[in-house]
BAFIZA-152401 format. One record per residue (C-alpha): residue in three letters; y, z, x. Coordinates in nm, 4 decimals, padded with zeros to 6 digits, always signed. Each point is the difference from the previous one (the first is absolute). Example, Ala and Ser with C-alpha at 12.3 -4.5 7.8 and 13.67 -1.06 7.14 Angstrom:
2
+------+----------+----------+----------+
: code :       c2 :       c3 :       c1 :
+------+----------+----------+----------+
:  ala : -00.4500 : +00.7800 : +01.2300 :
:  ser : +00.3440 : -00.0660 : +00.1370 :
+------+----------+----------+----------+
This chain:
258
+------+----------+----------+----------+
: code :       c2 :       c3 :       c1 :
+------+----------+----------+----------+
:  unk : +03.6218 : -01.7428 : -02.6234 :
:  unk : +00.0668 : +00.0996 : +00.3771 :
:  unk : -00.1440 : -00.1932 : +00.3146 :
:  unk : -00.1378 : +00.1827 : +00.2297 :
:  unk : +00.1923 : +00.1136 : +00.3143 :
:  unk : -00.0537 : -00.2327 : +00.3081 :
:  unk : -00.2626 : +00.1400 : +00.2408 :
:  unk : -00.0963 : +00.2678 : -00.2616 :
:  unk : -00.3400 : -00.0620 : -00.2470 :
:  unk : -00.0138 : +00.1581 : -00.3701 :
:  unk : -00.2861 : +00.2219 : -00.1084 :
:  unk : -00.1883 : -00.2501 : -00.0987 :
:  unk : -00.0026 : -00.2146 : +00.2700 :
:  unk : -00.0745 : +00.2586 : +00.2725 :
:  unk : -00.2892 : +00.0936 : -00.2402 :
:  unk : -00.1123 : -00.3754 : +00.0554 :
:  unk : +00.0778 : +00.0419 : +00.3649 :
:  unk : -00.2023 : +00.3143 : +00.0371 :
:  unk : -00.2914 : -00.0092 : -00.2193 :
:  unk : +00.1647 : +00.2835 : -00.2038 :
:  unk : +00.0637 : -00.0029 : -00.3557 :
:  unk : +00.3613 : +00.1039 : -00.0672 :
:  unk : -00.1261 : +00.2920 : -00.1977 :
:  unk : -00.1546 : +00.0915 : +00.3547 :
:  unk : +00.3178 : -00.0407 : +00.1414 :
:  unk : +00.1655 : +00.2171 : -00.2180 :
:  unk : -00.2118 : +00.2726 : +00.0635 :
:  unk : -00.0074 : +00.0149 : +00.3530 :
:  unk : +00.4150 : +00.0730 : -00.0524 :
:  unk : -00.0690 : +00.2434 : -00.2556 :
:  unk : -00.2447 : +00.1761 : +00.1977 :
:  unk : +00.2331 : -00.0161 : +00.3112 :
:  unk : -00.2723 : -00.2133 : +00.1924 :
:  unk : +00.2139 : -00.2995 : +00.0693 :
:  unk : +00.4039 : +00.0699 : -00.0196 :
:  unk : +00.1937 : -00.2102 : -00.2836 :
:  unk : +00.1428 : -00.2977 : +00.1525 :
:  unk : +00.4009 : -00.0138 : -00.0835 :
:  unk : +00.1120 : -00.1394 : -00.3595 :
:  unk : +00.1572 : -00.3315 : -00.0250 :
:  unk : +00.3515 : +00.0476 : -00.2138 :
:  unk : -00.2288 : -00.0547 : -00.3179 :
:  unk : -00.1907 : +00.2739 : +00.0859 :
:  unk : -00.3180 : -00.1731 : +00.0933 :
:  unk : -00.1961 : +00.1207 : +00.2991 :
:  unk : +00.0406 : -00.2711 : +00.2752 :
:  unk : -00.2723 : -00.0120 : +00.3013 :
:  unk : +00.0037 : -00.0739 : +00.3364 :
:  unk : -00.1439 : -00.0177 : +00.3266 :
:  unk : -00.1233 : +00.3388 : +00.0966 :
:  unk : -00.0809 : +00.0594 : -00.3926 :
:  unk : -00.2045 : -00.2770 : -00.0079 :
:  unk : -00.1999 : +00.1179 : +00.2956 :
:  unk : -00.0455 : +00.3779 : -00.1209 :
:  unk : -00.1277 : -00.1097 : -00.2982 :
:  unk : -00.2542 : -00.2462 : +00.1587 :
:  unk : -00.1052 : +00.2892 : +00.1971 :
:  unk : -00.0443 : +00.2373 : -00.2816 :
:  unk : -00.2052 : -00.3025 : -00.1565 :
:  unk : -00.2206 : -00.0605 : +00.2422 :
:  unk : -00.1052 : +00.3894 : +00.0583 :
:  unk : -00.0541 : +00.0304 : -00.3456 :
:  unk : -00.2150 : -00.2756 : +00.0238 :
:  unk : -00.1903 : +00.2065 : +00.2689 :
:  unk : -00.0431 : +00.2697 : -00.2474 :
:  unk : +00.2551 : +00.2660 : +00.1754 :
:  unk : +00.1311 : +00.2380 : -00.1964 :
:  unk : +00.3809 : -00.0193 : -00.1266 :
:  unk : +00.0583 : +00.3278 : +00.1964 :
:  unk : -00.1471 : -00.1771 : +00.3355 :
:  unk : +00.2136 : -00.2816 : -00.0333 :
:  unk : +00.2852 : +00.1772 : -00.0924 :
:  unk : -00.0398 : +00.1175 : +00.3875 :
:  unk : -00.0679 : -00.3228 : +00.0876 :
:  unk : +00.2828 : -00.2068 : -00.1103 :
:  unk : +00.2223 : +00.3519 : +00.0827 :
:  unk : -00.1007 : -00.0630 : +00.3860 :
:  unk : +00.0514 : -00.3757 : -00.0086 :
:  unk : +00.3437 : +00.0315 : -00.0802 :
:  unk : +00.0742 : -00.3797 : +00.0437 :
:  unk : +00.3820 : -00.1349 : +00.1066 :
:  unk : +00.1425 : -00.1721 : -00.2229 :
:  unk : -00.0864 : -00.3513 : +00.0462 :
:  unk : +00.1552 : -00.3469 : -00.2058 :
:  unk : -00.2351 : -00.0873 : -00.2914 :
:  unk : -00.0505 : -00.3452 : +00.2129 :
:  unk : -00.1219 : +00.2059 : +00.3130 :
:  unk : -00.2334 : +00.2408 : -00.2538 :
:  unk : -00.1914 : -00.3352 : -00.1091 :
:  unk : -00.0534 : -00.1445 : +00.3328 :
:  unk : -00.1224 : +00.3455 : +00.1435 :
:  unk : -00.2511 : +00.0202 : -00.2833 :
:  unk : -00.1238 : -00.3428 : +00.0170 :
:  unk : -00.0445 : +00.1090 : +00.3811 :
:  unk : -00.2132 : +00.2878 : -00.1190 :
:  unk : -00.1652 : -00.2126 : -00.2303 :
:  unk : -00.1004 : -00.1987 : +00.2618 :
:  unk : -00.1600 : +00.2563 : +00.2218 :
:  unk : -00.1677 : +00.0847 : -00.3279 :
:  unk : -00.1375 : -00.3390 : -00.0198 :
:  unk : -00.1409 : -00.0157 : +00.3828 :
:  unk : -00.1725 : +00.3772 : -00.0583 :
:  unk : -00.1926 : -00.1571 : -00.3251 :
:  unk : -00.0513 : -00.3042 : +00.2116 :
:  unk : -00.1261 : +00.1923 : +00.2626 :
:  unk : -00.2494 : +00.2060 : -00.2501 :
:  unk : -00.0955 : -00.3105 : -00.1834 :
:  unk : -00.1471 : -00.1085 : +00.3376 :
:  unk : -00.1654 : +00.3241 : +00.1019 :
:  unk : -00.1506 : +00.0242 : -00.3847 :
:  unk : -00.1607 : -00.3618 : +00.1056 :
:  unk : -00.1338 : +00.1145 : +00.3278 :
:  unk : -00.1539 : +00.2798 : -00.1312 :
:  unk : -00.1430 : -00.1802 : -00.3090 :
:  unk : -00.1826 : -00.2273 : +00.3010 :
:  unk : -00.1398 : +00.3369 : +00.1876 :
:  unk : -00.2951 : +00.1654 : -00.0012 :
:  unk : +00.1171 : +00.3544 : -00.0237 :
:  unk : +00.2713 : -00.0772 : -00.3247 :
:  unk : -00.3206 : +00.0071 : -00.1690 :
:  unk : -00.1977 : +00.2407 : +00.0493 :
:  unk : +00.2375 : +00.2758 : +00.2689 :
:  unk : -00.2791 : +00.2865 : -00.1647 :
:  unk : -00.2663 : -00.2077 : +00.1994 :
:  unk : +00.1725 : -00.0572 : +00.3162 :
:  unk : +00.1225 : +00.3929 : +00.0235 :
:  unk : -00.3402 : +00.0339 : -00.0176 :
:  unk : -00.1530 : -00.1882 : +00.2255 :
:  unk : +00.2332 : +00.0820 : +00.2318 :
:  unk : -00.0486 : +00.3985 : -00.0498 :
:  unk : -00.3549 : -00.0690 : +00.0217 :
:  unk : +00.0458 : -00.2322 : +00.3321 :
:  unk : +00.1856 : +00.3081 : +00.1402 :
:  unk : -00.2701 : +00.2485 : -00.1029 :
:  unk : +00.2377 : +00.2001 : -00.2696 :
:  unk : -00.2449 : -00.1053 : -00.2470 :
:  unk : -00.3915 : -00.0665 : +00.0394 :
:  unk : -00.1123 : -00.3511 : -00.0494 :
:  unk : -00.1329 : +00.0833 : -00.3646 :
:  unk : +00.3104 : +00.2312 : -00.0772 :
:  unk : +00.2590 : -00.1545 : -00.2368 :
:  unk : +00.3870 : +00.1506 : -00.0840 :
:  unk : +00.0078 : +00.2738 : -00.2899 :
:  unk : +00.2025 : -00.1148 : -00.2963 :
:  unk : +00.3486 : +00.1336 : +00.0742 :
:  unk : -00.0814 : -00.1105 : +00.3751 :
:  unk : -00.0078 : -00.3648 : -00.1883 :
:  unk : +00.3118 : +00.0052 : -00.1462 :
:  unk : +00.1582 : +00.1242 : +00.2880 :
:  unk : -00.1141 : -00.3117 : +00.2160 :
:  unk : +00.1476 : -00.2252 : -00.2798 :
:  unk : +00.3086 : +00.2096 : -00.0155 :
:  unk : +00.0493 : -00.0876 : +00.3747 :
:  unk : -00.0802 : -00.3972 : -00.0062 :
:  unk : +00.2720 : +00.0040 : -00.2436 :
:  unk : +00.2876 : +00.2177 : +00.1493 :
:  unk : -00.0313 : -00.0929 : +00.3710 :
:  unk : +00.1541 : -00.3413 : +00.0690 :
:  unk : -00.2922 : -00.1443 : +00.1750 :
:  unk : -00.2838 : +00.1117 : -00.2620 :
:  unk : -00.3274 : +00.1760 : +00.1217 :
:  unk : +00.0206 : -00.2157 : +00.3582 :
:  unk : +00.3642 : +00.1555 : +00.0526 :
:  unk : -00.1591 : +00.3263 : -00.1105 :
:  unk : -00.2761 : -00.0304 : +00.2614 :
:  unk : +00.1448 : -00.1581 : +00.3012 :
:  unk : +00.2606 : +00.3180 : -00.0422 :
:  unk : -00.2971 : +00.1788 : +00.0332 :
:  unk : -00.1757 : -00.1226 : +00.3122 :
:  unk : +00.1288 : +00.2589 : +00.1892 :
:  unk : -00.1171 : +00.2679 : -00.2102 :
:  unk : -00.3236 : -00.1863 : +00.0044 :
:  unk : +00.0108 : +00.0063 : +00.4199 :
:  unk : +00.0597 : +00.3395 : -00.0328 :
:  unk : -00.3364 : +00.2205 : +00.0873 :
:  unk : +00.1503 : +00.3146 : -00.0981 :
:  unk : +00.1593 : -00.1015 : -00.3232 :
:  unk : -00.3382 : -00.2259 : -00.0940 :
:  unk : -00.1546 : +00.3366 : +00.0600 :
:  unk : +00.2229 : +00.2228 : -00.2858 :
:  unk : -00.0165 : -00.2315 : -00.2347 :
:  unk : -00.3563 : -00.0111 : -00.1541 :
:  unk : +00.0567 : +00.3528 : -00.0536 :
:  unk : +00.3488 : -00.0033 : -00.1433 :
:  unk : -00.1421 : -00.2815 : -00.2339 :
:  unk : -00.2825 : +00.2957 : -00.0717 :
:  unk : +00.2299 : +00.2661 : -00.0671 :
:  unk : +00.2147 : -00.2243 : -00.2244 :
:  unk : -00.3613 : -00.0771 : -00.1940 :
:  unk : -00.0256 : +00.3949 : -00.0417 :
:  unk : +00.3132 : +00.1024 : -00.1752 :
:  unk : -00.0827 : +00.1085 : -00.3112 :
:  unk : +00.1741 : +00.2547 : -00.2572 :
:  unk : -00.1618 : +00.2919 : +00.2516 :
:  unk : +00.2107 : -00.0889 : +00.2331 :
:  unk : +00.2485 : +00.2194 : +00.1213 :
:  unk : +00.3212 : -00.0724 : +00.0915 :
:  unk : -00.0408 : +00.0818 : +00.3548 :
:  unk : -00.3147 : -00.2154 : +00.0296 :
:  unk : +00.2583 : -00.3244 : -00.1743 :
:  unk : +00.2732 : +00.0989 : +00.2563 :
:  unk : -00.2468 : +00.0390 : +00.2983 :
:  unk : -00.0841 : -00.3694 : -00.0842 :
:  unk : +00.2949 : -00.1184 : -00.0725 :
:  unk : +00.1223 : +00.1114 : +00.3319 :
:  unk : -00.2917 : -00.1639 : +00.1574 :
:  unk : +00.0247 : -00.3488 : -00.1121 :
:  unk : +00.3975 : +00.0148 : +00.0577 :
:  unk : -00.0498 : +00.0559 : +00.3242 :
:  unk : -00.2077 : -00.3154 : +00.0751 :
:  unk : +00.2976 : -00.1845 : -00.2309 :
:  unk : +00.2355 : +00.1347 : +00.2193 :
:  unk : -00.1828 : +00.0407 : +00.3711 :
:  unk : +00.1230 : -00.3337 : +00.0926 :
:  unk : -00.3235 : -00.1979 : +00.0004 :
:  unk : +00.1170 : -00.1375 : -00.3461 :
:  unk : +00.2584 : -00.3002 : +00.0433 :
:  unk : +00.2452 : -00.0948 : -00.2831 :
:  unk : +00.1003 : +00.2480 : -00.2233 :
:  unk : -00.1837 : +00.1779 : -00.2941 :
:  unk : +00.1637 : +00.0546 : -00.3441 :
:  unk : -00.1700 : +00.3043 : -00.0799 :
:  unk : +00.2503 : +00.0667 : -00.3164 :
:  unk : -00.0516 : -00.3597 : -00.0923 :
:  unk : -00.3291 : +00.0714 : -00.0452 :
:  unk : -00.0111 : +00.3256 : -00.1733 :
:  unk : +00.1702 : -00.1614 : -00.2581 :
:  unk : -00.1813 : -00.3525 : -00.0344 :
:  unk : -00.3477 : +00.1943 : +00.0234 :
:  unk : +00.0839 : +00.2803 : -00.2612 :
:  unk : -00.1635 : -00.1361 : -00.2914 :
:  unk : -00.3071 : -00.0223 : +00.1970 :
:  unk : -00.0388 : +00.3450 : +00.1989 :
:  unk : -00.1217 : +00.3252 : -00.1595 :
:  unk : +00.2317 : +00.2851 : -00.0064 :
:  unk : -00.1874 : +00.1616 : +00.3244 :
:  unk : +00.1063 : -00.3770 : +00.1646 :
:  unk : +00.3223 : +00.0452 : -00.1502 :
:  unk : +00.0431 : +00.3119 : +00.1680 :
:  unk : -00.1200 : -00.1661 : +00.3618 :
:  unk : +00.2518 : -00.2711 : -00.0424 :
:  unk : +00.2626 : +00.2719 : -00.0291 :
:  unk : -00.0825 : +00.1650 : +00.2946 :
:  unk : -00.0721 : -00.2541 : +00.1876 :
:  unk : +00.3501 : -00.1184 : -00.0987 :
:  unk : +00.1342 : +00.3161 : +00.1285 :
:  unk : -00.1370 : -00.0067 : +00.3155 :
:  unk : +00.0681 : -00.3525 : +00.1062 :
:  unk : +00.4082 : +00.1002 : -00.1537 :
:  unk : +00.0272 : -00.2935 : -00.2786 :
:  unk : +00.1916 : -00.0289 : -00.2687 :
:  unk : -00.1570 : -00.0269 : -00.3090 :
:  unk : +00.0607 : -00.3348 : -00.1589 :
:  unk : +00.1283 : +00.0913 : -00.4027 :
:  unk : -00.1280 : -00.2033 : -00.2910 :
:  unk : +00.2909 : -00.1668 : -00.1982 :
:  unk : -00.0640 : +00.1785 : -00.3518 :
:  unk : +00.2246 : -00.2745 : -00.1637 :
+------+----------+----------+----------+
């Protein structure tokens, strides 16, 4: 029975270590995702520092959902120093603990938004705040993908629908931009399968260049978008969000197909 070598873990305790099974472990080497560790003199893989942190960065990607190839890139660029298996465990713990103050941190904000008024119900305050602004007439309401899309930003921007309009009081101070977009909102009612693909770029072009005339603070994630809305568009709105896309020079975000 051999011991295993001072400052070096087994397979099966860097699986523990890692979240891994050692099955995972193995391949990951056989793959050539993660480089063997050396062999004891019994032949036995022996891990250490900067093994134990590659493969607690492969874990936690995976855990994202990234594709093998992606992290292959990943851990490729990381390229960690070697490090003493004592020094590998105290930096993780240390990353463990920023972990720990980021879910802290969105524990709270989940709380404070669970106690305001637009967590609720951010379809009704886009609206009333479109129809405030004159975008929409007091009996107009949002069309259905229009919906979605409101919902879609309470939950990506950090601040929910109030982040999403206090970024956009300067659009709203903004005669000329107020001005374009009841009609951009009426074009984007319009498209239909008639619609040529001039008439989708023409509008496309349109709307990115209120995104992008600097009256819009913050930044938006057009490709983010595209992707979380494509269940929900038609192919004609598919074909918008591609162009628009285009225009504004984003890089399409890619659906893991693991």
């Amino acid at each position: 029975m051999s011991s295993t070598t001072p400052g070096r873990l087994s397979v099966t305790k860097v699986a523990e270590v890692t979240g891994l099974t050692p099955r995972a472990v193995r391949y990951y080497h056989s793959i050539g995702l993660v480089p063997e560790p050396p062999r004891d003199a019994s032949g036995y893989r022996r891990y250490g520092g900067k093994e134990v942190i590659e493969l607690v960065r492969v874990a936690r990607l995976r855990a994202l959902g990234m594709p093998l190839p992606q992290i292959a890139e990943r851990v490729s660029a990381a390229d960690a120093e070697d490090v003493s298996l004592a020094e590998a465990l105290d930096l993780l713990a240390d990353e463990l603990d920023a972990e720990i103050d980021q879910m802290v941190s969105t524990r709270d904000r989940l709380r404070e938004l669970a106690r305001s008024e637009t967590f609720d119900q951010p379809v009704k305050t886009l609206t009333l705040a479109l129809q405030d602004q004159g975008v929409l007439g007091p009996a107009d309401n949002l069309r259905s993908s229009e919906k979605w899309a409101a919902a879609l930003l309470d939950a990506v921007h950090p601040d929910g629908m109030s982040g999403v309009l206090a970024e956009a009081s300067k659009l709203f101070g903004n005669a000329a931009v107020m001005e374009a977009l009841g009609p951009l909102r009426q074009r984007l009612g319009r498209l239909n399968g008639r619609s040529s693909e001039g008439e989708i770029a023409a509008l496309a072009a349109d709307v990115a260049g209120v995104l992008t005339s600097g009256h819009v603070d913050g930044q938006v994630d057009v490709g983010l978008f595209e992707l979380l809305l494509t269940d929900r568009l038609n192919p004609i709105q598919q074909r918008f969000m591609r162009q628009l896309r285009a225009h504004m020079q984003v890089t399409p975000v890619v659906k893991d197909a693991e």
